[in-house]
C-alpha positions in Angstrom: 8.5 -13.8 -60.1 10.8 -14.8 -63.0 13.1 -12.5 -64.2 12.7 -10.0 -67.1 14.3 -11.7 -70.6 12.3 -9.9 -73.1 13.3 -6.7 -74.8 14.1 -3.3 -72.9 13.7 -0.7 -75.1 11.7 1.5 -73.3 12.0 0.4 -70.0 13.0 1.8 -67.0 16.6 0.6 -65.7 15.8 -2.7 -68.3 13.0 -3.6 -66.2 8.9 -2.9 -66.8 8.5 -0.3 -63.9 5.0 -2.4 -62.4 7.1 -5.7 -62.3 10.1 -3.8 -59.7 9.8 -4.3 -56.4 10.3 -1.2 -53.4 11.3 -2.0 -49.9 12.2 0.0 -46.9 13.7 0.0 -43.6 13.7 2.1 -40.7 17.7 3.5 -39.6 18.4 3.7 -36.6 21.3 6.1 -37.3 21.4 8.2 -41.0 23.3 6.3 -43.7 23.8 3.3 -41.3 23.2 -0.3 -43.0 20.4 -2.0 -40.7 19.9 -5.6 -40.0 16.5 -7.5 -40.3 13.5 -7.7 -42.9 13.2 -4.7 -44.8 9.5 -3.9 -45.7 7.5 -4.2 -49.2 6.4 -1.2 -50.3 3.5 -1.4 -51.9 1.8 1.1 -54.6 -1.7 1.8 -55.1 -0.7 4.8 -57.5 1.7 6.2 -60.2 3.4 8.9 -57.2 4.8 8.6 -54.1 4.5 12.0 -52.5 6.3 12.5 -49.2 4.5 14.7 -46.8 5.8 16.2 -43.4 3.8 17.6 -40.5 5.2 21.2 -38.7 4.3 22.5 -35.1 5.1 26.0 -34.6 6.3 26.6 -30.2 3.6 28.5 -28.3 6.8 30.3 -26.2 6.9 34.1 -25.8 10.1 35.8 -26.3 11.5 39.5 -26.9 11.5 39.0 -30.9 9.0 40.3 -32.9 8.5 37.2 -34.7 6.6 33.7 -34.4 8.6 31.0 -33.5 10.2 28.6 -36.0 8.4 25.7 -36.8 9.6 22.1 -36.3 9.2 18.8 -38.4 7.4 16.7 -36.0 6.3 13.8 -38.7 7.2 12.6 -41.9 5.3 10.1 -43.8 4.8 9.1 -48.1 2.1 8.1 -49.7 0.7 7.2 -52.9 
């Protein structure tokens, strides 16, 4: 895709928001720059809601409370 030369007002960053392109890549370590193709992300919406899955231990202990949950998945979609 060319780039952008017309006018910006209005714009997002100088660039029409649906012409900007998203990619991702998985780290292998948090804030560590990672080698290899990062991934297109593509939008079939106006949001991009991320979403995580909990799972709550099944253990029994002396407290008088359930156990703490734990993030076992994150994902985003829109």
């Amino acid at each position: 895709m060319p780039p952008y030369t017309g006018s910006t007002t209005g714009y997002a960053a100088g660039e029409q928001t649906n012409a900007g392109v998203i990619t991702y890549i998985m780290e292998s370590a948090y804030k560590v720059p990672q080698d290899g193709a990062a991934q297109d992300l593509r939008f079939t919406s106006e949001t991009l809601a991320k979403a995580e899955t909990t799972s709550s231990p099944d253990e029994i202990n002396e407290l008088a409370e359930t156990s703490q949950t734990v993030v076992t998945q994150v994902s985003a979609s829109g």
